[in-house]
N, C-alpha and C positions, 0 to 999 in steps of 0.2 A: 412369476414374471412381472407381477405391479409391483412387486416390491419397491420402495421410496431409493434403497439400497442398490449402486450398479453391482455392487460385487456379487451382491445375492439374486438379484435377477441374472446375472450372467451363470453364475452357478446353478440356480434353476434350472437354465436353459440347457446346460451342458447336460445336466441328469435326462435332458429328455434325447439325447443322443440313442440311449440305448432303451429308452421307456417309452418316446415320444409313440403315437400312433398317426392315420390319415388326417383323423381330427383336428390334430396340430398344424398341421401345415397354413391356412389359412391365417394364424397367430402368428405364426411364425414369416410369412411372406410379409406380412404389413407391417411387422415389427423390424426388418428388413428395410422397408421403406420409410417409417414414422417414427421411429424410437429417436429420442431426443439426444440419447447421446451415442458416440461409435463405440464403444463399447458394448452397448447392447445391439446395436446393431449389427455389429461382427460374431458378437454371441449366436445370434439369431440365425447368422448365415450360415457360421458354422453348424449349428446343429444342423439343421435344413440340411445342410450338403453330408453332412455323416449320419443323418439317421436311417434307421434298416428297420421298422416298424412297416408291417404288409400295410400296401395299398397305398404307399408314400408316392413313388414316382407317381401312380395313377390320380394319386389327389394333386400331388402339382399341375398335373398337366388341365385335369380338369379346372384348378384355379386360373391359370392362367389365359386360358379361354372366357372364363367372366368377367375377365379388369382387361379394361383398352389399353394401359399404360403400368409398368413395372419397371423398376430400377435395374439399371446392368448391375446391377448388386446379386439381385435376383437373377438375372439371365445367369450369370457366372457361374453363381451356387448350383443351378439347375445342369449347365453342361459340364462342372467336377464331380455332380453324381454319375456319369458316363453309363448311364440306362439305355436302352435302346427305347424304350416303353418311354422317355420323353421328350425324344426324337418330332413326335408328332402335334407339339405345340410349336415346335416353329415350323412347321409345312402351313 
């Protein structure tokens, strides 16, 4: 995902679709917000929104209780995973 390369960083990112774990989520939320180009940016979301690695929804939710401020990039991604489990970061 540092790759200098957007193609290969987005391809990265896609592999972690079905490998990604909780871990990633935090990489992948700021990369979401901070990645310099949309490309990776969109990379990022998408993963985020289609990865099935346990404890995914529960680590977003927990990210997003630690940062005051996230992108509707990020809120988007978060309500097309249609979790019930991350329901409770926006109450």
């Amino acid at each position: 995902m540092d790759d200098s390369e957007v193609d290969v960083r987005a391809a990265a990112l896609s592999a972690l679709v079905s490998s990604g774990a909780s871990a990633d989520v935090p990489r992948l939320a700021s990369l979401i917000s901070t990645a310099d180009d949309p490309v990776t940016r969109e990379a990022a979301a998408k993963t985020l929104r289609l990865m099935t690695g346990d404890g995914v929804d529960r680590a977003i939710v927990d990210w997003m209780r630690q940062v005051d401020d996230f992108e509707p990039a990020l809120v988007r991604c978060v309500l097309d995973r249609r979790s019930p489990e991350t329901a409770s970061a926006f109450l």
